[in-house]
C-alpha positions as CSV (number, residue, x, y, z in Angstrom):
1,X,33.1,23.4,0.0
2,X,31.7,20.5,1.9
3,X,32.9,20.3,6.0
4,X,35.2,16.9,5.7
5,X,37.5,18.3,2.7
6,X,38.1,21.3,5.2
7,X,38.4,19.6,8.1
8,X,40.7,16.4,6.2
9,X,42.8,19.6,4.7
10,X,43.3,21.8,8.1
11,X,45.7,20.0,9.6
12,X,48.1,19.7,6.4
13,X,48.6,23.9,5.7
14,X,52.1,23.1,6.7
15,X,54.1,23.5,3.4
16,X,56.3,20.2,3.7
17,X,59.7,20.5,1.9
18,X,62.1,18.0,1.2
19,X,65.1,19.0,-1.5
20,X,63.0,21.6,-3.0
21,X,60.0,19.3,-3.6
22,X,57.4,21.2,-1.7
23,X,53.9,19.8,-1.1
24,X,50.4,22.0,0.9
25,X,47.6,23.7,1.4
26,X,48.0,27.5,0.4
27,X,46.3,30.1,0.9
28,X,47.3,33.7,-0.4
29,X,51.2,34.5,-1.0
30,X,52.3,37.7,-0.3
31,X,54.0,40.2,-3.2
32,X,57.5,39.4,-2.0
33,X,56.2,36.0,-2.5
34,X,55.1,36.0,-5.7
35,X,58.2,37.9,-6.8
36,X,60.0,34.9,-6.1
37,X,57.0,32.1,-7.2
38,X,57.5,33.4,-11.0
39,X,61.2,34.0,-10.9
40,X,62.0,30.4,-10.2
41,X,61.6,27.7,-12.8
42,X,60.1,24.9,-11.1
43,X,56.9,22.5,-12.1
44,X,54.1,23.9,-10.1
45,X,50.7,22.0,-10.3
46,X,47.6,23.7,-8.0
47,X,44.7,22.9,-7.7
48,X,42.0,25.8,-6.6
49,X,39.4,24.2,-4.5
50,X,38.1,28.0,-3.5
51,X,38.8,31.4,-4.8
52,X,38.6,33.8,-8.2
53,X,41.9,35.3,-9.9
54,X,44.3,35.5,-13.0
55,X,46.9,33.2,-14.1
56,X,49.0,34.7,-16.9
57,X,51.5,32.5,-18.8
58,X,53.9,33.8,-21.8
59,X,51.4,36.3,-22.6
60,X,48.2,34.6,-22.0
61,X,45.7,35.0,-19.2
62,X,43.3,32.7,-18.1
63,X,40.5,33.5,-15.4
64,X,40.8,31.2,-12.5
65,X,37.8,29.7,-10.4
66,X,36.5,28.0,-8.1
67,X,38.3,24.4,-9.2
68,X,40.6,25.4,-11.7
69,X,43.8,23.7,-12.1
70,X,46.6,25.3,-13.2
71,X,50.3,23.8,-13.9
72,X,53.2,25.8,-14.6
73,X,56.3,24.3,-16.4
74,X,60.0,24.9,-16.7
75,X,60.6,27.4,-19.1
76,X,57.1,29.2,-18.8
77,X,57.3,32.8,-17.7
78,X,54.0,33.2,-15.4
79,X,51.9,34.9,-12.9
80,X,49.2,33.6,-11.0
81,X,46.9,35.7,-8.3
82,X,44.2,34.8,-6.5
83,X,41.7,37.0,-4.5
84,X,42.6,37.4,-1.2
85,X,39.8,36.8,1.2
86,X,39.3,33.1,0.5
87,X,41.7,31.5,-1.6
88,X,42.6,27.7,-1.0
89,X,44.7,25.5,-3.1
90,X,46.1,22.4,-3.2
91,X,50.1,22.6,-4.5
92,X,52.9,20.6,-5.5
93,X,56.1,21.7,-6.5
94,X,58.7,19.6,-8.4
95,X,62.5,21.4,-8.9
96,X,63.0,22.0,-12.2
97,X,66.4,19.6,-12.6
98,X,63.7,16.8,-12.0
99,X,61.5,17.8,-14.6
100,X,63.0,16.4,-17.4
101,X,62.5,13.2,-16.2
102,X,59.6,13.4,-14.4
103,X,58.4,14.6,-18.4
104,X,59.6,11.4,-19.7
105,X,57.2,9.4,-17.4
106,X,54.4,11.6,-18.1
107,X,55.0,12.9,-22.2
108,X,51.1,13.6,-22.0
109,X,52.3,16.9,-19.7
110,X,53.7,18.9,-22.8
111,X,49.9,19.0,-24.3
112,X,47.8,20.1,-21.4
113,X,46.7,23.8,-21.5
114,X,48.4,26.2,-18.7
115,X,44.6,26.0,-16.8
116,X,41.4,23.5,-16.8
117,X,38.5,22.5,-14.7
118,X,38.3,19.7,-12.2
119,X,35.7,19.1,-10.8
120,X,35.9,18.3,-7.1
121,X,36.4,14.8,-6.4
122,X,36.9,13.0,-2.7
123,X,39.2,10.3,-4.3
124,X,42.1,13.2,-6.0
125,X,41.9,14.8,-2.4
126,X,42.6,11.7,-0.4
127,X,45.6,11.1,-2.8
128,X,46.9,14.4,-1.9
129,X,46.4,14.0,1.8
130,X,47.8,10.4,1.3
131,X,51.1,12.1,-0.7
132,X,50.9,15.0,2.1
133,X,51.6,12.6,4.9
134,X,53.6,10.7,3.5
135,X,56.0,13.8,2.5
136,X,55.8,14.7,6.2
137,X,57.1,11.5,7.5
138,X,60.6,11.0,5.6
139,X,63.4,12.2,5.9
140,X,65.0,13.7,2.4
141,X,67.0,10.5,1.9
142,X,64.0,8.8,1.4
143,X,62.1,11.3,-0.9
144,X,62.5,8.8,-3.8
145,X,59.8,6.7,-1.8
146,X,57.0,9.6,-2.3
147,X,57.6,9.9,-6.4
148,X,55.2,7.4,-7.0
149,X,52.8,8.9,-5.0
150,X,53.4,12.1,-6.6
151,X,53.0,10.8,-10.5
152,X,49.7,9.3,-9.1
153,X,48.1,12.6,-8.3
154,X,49.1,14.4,-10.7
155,X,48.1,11.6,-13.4
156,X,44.9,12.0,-11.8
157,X,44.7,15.9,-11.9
158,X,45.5,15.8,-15.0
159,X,43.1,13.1,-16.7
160,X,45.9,12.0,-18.7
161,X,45.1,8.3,-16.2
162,X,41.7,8.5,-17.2
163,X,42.9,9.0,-20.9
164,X,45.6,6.1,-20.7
165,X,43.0,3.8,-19.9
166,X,40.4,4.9,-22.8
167,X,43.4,4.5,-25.0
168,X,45.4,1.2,-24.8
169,X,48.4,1.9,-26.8
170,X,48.9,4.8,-24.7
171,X,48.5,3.1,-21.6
172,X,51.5,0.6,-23.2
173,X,53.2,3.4,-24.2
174,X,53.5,5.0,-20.3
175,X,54.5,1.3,-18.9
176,X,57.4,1.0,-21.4
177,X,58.2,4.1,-20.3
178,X,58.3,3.5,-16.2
179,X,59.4,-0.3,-16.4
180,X,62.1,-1.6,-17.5
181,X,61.5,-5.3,-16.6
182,X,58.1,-5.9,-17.6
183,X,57.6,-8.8,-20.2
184,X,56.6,-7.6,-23.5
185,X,54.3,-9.9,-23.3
186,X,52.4,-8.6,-20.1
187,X,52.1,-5.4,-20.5
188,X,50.4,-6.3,-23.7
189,X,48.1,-8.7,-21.6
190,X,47.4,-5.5,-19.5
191,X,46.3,-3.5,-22.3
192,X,43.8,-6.3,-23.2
193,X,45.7,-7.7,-26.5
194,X,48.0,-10.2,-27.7
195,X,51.6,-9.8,-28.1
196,X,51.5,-9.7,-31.7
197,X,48.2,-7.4,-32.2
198,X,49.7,-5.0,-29.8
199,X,53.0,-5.0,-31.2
200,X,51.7,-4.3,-34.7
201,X,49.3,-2.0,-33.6
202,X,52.0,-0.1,-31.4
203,X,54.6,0.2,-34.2
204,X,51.6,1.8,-36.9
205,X,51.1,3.9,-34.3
206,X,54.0,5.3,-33.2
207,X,56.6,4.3,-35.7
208,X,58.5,2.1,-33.3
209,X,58.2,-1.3,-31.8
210,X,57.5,-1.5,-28.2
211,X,60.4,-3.8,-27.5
212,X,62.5,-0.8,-29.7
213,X,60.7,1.9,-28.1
214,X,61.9,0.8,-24.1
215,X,65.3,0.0,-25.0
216,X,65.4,3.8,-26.0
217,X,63.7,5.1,-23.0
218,X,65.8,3.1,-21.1
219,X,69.4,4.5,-22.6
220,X,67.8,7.8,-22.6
221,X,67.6,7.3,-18.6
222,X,71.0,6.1,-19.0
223,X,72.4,8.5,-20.3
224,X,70.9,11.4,-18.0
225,X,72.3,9.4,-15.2
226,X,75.7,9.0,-16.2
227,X,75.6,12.9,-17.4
228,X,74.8,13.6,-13.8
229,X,77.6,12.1,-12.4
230,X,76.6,8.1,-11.8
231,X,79.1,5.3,-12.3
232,X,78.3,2.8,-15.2
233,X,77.8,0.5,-12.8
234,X,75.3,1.7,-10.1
235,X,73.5,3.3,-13.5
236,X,73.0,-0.3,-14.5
237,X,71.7,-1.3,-11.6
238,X,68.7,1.3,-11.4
239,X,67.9,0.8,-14.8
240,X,67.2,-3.3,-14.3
241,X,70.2,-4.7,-16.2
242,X,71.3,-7.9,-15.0
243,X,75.1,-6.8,-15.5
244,X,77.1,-3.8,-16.7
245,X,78.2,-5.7,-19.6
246,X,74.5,-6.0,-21.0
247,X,74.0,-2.2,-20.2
248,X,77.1,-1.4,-22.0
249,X,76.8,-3.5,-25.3
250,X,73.4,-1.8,-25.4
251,X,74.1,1.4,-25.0
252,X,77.3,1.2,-27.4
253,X,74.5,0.1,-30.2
254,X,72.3,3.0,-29.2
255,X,75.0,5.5,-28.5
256,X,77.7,4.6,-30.4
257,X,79.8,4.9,-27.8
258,X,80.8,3.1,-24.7
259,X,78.8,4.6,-21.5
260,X,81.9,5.1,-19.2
261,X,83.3,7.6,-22.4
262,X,79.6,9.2,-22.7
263,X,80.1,9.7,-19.0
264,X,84.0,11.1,-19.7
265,X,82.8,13.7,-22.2
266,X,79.5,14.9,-20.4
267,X,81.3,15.5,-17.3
268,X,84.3,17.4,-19.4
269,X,86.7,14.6,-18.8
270,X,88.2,14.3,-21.7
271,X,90.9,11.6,-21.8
């Protein structure tokens, strides 16, 4: 490994944490360590810049090298070892309550295999040192601010960037999904087509029109926020409505049912 990723990653072997998001250079964990790594369910994305080992999952084991990537998800029983004389990986760790929406922004995840190669690259390190540092300076209030830091390195880790942007629709596709706001018309303009062509195109595709295609995304988001214990109002807000009576004539088409009595019957108040 070449002298400035050692000497950019030395000072950042300090596991930050902040609300169970965990972000840092590791080395080896210990058995008591491990015994807890595959007993949790959280997402877990490393990337081995140095070392040889085993990662199992449900069954399966893949041999691990030098620049293997390897990305557990909820749900996943796993096992991952690494030989102990010169291991060094880069790891991020999302709590598993997050995942579900943090799978929403990035659907791509679900079709990735457990392990694959990455070839080293200066530009994916710097973003982790970037989302490293950034971690370290916040407080826990203001983790929100590093999420878009995180989605950026692991869309890069992953390909699935490189892929969006080989692949139009699918670059549409993630937009709808992470902005609300967005003219129709623009993020077709981003995806290097007209409105119409992309529309068209888009609905062939995946069976739904884009403008069809958000507004579910965005009651979907609704509706895990009000499950989770948000007002009506404050969920209106975050998802970009300009009042709560557009959010809630919305979601009573898409529902079929007011949000504050979605909210009632999630929560077990039943009135």
């Amino acid at each position: 490994m070449e002298k400035w990723t050692l000497e950019k990653l030395e000072s950042r072997n300090v596991h930050v944490t902040r609300n169970g998001y965990q972000c840092g250079v590791g080395g080896i964990l210990e058995d008591q360590q491990y015994d807890g790594a595959m007993r949790n369910e959280n997402y877990v994305i490393s990337w081995i810049l140095r070392g040889d080992g085993l990662y199992q999952e449900n069954g399966t084991a893949y041999p691990l090298t030098d620049f293997c990537v390897c990305m557990r998800r909820p749900g996943r029983k796993y096992a991952m070892r690494l030989d102990p004389k010169y291991g060094m990986r880069l790891f991020l760790t999302i709590p598993q309550d997050t995942y579900p929406a943090l799978q929403r922004m990035i659907p791509e995840l679900d079709s990735i295999p457990p392990v694959w190669q990455v070839p080293f690259d200066r530009e994916i390190v710097e973003e982790f040192c970037v989302l490293y540092d950034h971690m370290e300076s916040i407080s826990s209030l203001e983790l929100y601010t590093a999420l878009p830091k995180m989605i950026l390195y692991i869309l890069h880790l992953t390909g699935i960037q490189t892929n969006r942007e080989k692949d139009p629709l699918a670059l549409g596709k993630g937009m709808l999904e992470e902005n609300w706001t967005l003219p129709l018309e623009d993020i077709a303009e981003r995806c290097g087509m007209k409105y119409n062509t992309f529309r068209k195109r888009f609905t062939e595709v995946y069976g739904i029109s884009p403008g069809q295609y958000r507004i579910r995304c965005r009651i979907e988001e609704g509706s895990r926020l009000l499950a989770g214990g948000m007002s009506v109002s404050k969920t209106a807000v975050l998802l970009g409505y300009t009042d709560v009576y557009s959010f809630t004539h919305q979601f009573s088409t898409v529902k079929g049912i007011p949000p504050g009595r979605y909210a009632a019957q999630e929560n077990g108040n039943f009135l």
